[in-house]
PDB file of N, CA, C and O in Angstrom:
ATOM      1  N   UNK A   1       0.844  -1.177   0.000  1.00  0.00           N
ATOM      2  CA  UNK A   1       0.000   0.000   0.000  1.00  0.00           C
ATOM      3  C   UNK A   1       0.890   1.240   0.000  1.00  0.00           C
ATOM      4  O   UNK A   1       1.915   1.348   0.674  1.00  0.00           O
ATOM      5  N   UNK A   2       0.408   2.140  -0.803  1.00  0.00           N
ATOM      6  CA  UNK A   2       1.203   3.505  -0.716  1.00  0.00           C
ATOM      7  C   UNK A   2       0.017   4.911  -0.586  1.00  0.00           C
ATOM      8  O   UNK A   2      -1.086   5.030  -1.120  1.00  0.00           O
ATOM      9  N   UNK A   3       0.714   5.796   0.280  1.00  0.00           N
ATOM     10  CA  UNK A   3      -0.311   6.683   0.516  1.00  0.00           C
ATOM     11  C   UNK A   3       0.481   8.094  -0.387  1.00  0.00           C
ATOM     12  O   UNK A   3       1.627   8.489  -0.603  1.00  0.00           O
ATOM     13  N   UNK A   4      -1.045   8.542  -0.747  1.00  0.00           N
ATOM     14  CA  UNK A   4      -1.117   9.819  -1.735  1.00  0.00           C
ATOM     15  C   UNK A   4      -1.503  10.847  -0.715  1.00  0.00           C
ATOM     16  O   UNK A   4      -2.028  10.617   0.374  1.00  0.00           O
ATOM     17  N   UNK A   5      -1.160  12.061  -1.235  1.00  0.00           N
ATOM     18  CA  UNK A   5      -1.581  13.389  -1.167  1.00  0.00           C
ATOM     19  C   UNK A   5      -1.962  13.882  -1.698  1.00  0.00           C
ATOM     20  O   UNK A   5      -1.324  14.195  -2.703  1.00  0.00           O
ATOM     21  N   UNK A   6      -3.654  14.528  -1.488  1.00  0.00           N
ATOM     22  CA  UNK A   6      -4.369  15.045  -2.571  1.00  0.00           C
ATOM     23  C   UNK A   6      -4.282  17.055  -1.932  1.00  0.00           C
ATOM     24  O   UNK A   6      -4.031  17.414  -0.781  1.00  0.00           O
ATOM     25  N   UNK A   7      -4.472  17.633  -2.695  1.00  0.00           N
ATOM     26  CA  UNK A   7      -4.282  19.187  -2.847  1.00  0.00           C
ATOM     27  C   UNK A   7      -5.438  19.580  -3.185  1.00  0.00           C
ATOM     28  O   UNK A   7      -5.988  19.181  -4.212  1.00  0.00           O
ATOM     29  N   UNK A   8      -5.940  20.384  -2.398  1.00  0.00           N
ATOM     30  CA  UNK A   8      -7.401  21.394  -3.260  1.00  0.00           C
ATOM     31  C   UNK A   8      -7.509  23.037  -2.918  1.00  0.00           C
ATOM     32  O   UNK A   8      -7.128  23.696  -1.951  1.00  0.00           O
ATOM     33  N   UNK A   9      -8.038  23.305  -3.859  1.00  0.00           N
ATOM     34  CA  UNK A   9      -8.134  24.741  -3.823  1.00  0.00           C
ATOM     35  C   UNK A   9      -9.463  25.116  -2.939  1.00  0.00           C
ATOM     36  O   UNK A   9      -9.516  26.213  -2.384  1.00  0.00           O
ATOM     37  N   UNK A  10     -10.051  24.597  -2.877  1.00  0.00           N
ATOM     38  CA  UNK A  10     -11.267  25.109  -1.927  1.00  0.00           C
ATOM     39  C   UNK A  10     -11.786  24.200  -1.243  1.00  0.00           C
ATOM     40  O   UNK A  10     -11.275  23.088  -1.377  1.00  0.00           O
ATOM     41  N   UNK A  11     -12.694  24.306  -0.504  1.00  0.00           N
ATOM     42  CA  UNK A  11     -13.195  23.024   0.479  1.00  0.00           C
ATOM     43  C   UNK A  11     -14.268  22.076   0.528  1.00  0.00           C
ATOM     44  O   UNK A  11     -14.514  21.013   1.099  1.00  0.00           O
ATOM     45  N   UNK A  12     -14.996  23.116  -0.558  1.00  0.00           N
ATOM     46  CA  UNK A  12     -15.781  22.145  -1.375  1.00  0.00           C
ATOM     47  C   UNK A  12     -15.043  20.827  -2.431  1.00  0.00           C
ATOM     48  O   UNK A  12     -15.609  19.771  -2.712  1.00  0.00           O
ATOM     49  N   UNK A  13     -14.148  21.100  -2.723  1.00  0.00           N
ATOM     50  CA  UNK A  13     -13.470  19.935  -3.690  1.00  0.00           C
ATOM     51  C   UNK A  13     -13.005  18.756  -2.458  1.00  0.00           C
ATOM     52  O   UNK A  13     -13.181  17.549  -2.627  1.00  0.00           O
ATOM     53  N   UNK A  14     -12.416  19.319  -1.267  1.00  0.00           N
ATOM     54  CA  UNK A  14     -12.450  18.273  -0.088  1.00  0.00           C
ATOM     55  C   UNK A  14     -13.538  17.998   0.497  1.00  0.00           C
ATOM     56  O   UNK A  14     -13.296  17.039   1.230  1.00  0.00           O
ATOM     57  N   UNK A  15     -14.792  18.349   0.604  1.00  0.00           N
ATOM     58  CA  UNK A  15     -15.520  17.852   0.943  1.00  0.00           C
ATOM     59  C   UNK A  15     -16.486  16.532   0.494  1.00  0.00           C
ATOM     60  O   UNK A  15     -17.077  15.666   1.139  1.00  0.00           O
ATOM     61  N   UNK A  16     -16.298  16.917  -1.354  1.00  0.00           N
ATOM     62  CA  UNK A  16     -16.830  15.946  -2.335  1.00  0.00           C
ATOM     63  C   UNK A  16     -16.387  15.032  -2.439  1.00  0.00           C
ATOM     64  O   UNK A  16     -17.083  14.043  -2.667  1.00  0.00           O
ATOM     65  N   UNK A  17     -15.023  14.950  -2.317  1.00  0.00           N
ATOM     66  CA  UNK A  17     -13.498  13.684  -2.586  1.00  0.00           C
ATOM     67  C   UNK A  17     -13.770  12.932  -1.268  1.00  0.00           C
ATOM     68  O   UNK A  17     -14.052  11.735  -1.218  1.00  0.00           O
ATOM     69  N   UNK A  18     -13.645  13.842  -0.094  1.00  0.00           N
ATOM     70  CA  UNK A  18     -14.583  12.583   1.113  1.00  0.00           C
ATOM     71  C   UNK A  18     -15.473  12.032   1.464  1.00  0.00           C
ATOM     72  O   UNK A  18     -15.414  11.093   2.258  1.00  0.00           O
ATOM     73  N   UNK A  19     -16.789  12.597   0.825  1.00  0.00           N
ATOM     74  CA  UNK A  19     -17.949  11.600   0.348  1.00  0.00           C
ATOM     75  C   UNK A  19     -17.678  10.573  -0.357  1.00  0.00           C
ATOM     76  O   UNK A  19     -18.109   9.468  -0.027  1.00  0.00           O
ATOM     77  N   UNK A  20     -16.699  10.806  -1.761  1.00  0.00           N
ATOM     78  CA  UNK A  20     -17.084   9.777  -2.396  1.00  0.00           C
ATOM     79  C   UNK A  20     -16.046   8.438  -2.191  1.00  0.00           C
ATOM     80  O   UNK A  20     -16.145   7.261  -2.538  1.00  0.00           O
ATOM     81  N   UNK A  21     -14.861   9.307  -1.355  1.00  0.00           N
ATOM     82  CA  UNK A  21     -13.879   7.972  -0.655  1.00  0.00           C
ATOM     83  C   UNK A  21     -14.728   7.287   0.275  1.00  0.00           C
ATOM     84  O   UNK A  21     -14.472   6.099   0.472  1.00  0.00           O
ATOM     85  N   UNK A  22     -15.841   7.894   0.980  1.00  0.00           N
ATOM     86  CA  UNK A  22     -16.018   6.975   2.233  1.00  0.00           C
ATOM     87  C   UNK A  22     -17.244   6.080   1.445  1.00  0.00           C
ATOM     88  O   UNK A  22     -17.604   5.081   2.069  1.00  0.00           O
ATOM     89  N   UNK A  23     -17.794   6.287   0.385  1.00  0.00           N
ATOM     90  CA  UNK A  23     -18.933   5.936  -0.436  1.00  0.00           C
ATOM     91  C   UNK A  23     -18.385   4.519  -1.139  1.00  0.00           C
ATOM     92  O   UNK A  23     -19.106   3.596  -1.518  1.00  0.00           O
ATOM     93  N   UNK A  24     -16.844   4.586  -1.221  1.00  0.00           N
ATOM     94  CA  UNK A  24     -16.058   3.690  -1.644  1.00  0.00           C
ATOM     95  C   UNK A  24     -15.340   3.010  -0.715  1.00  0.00           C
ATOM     96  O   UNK A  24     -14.609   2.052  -0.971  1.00  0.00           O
ATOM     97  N   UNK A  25     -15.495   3.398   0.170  1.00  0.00           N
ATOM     98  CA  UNK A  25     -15.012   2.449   1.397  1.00  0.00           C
ATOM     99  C   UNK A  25     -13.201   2.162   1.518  1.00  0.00           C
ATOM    100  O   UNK A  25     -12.569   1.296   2.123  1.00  0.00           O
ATOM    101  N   UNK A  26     -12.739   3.377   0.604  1.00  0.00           N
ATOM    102  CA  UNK A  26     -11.441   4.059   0.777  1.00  0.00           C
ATOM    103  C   UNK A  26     -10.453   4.210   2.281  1.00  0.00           C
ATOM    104  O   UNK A  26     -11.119   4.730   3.176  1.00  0.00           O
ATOM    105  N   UNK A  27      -9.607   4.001   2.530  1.00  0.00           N
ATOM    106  CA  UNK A  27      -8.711   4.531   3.593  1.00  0.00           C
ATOM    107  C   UNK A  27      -8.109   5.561   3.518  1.00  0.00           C
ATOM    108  O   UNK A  27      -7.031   5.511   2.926  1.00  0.00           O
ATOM    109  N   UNK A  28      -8.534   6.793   4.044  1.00  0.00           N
ATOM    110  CA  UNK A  28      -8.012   8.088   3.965  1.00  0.00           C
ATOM    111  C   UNK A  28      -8.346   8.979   5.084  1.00  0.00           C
ATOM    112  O   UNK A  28      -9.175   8.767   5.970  1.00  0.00           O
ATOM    113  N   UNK A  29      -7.609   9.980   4.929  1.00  0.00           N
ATOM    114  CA  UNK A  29      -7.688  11.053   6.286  1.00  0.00           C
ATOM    115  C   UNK A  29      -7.599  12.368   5.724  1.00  0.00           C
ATOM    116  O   UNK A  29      -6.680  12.574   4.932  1.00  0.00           O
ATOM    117  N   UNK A  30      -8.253  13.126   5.948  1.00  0.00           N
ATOM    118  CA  UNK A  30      -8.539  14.332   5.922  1.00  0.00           C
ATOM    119  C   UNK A  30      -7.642  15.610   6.777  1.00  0.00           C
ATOM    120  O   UNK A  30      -8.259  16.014   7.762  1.00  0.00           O
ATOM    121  N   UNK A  31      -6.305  16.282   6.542  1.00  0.00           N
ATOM    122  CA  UNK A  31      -5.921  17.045   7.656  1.00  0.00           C
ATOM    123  C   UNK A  31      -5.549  18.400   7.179  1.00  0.00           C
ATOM    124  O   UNK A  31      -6.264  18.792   6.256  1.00  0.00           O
ATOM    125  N   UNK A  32      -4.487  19.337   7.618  1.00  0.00           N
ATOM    126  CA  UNK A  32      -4.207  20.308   7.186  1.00  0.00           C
ATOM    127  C   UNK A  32      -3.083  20.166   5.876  1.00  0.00           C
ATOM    128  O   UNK A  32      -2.725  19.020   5.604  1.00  0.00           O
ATOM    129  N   UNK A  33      -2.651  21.047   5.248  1.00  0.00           N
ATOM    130  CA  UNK A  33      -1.495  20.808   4.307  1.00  0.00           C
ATOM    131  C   UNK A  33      -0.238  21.153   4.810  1.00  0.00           C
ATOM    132  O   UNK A  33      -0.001  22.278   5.249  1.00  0.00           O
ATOM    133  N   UNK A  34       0.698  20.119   4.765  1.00  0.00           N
ATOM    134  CA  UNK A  34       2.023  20.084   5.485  1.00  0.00           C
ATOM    135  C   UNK A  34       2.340  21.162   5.091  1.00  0.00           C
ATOM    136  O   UNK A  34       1.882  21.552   4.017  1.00  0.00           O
ATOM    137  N   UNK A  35       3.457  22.187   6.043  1.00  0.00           N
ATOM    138  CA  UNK A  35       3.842  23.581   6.144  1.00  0.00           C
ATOM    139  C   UNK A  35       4.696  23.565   4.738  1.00  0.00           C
ATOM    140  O   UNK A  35       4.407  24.537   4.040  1.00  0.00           O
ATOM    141  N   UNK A  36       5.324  23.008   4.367  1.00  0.00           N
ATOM    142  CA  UNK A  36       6.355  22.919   3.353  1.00  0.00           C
ATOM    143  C   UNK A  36       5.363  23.612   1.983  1.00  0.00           C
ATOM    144  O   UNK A  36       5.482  24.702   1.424  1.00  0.00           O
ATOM    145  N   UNK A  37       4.288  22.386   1.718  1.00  0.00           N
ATOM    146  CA  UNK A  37       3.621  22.703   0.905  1.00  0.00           C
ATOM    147  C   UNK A  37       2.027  23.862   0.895  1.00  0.00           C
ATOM    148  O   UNK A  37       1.054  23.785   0.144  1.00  0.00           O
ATOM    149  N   UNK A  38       2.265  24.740   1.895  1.00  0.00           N
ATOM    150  CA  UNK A  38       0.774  25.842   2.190  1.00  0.00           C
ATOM    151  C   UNK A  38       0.347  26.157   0.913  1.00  0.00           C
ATOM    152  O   UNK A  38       1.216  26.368   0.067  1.00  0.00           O
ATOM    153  N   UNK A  39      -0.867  26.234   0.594  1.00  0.00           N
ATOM    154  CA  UNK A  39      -1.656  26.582  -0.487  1.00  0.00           C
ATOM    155  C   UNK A  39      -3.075  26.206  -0.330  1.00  0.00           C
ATOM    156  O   UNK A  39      -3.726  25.657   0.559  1.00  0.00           O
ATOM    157  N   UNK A  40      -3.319  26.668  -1.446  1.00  0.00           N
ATOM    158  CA  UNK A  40      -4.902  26.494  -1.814  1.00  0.00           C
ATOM    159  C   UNK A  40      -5.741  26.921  -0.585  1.00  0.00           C
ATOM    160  O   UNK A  40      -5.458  27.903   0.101  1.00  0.00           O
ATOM    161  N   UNK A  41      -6.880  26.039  -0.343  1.00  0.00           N
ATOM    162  CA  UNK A  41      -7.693  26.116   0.985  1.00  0.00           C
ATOM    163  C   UNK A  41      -7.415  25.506   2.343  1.00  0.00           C
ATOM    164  O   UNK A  41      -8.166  25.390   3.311  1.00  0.00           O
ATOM    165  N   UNK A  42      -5.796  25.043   2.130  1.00  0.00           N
ATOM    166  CA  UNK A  42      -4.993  24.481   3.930  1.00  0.00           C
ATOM    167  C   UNK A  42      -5.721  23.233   4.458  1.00  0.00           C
ATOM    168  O   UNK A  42      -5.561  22.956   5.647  1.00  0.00           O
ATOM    169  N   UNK A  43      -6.627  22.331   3.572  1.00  0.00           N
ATOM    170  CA  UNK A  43      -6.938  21.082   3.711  1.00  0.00           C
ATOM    171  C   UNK A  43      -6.293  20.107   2.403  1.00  0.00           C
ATOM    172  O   UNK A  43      -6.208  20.258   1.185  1.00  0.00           O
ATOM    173  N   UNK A  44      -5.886  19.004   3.413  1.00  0.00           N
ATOM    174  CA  UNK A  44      -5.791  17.933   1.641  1.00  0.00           C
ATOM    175  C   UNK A  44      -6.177  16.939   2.404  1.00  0.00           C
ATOM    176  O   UNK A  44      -6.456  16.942   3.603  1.00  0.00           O
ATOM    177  N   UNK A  45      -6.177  15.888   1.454  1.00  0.00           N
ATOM    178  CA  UNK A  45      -6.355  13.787   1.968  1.00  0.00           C
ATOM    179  C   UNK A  45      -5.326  13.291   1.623  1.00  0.00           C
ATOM    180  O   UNK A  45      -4.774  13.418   0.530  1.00  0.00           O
ATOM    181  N   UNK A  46      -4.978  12.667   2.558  1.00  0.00           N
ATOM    182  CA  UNK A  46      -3.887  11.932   2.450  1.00  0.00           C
ATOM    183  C   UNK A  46      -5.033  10.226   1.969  1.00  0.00           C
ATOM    184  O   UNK A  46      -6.073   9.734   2.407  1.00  0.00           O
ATOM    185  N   UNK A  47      -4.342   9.984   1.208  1.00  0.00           N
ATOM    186  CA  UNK A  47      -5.137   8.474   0.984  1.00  0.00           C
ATOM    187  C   UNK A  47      -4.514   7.176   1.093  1.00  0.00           C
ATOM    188  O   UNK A  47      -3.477   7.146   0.429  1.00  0.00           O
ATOM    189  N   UNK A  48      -4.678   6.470   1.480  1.00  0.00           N
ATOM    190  CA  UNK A  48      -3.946   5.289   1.229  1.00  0.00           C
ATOM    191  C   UNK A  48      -4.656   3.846   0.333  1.00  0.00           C
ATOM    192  O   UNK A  48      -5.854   3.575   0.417  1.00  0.00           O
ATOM    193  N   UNK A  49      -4.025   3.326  -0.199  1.00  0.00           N
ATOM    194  CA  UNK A  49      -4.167   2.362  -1.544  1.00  0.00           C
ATOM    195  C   UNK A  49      -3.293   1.648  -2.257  1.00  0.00           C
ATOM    196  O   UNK A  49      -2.150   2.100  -2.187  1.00  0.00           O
ATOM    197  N   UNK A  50      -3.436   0.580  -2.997  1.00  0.00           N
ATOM    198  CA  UNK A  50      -2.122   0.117  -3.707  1.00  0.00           C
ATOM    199  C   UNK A  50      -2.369   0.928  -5.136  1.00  0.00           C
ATOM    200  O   UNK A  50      -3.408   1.321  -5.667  1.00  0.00           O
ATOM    201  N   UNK A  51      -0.848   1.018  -5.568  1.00  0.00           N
ATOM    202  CA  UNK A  51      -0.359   1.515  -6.335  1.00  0.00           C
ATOM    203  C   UNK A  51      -1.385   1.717  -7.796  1.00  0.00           C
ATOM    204  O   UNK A  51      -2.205   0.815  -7.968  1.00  0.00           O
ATOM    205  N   UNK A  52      -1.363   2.665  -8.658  1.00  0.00           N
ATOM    206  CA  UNK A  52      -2.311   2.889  -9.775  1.00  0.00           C
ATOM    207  C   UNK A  52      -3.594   2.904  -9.444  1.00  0.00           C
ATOM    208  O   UNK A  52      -4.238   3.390 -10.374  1.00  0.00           O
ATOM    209  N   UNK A  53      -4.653   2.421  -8.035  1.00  0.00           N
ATOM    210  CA  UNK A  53      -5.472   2.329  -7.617  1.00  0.00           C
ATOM    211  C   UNK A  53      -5.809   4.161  -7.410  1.00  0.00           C
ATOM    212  O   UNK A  53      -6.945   4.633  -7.466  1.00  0.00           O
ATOM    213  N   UNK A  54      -4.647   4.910  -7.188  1.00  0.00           N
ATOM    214  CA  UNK A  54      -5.394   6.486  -7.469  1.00  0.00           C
ATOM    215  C   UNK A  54      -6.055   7.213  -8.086  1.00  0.00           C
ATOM    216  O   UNK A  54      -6.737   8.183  -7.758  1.00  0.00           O
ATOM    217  N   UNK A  55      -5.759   6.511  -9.469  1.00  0.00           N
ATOM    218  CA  UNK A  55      -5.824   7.504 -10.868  1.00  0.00           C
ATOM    219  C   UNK A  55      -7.361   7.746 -10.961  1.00  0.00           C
ATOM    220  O   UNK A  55      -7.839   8.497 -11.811  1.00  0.00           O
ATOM    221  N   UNK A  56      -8.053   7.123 -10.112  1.00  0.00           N
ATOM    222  CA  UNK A  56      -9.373   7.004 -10.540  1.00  0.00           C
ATOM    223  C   UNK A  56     -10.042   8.111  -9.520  1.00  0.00           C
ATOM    224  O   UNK A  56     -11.267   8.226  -9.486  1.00  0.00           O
ATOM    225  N   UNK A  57      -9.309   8.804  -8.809  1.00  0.00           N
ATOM    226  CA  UNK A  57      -9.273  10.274  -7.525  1.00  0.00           C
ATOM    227  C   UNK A  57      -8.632  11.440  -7.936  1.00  0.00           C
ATOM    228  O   UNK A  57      -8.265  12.429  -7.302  1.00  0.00           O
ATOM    229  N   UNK A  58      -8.539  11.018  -9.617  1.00  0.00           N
ATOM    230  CA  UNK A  58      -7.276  12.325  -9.373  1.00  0.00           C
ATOM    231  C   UNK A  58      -8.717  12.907 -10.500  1.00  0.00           C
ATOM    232  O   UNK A  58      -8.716  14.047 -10.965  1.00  0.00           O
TER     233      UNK A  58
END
C-alpha cells in the first residue's frame, strides 16, 4: 500500500473527494497541508491504496 496526497483549492473539492472515498469504502484522512507545501484552501487527503489504484481520484 502507498499513501497519496491530494491538494485542493477550496473546500468544497475536499468535501466531495470525502464523500465519495467513504462511499467507496477508501482509507483516507482528511488534515491540514504540510507547512512545506501551504496553499490552496490548507486542507488535503492523504489516501492510502495500492499503487495505480489512485488515478481514478485524481
Amino acid at each position: 500500500m502507498k499513501e497519496f496526497l491530494f491538494l485542493f483549492h477550496s473546500t468544497v473539492g475536499v468535501i466531495q473527494t470525502r464523500k465519495a472515498l467513504q462511499a467507496a469504502g477508501m482509507t483516507f484522512r482528511v488534515s491540514d497541508i504540510p507547512r512545506d507545501l501551504r496553499g490552496g484552501c490548507g486542507l488535503c487527503i492523504w489516501l492510502t491504496c495500492p499503487p495505480g489504484e489512485e488515478i481514478q481520484w485524481v
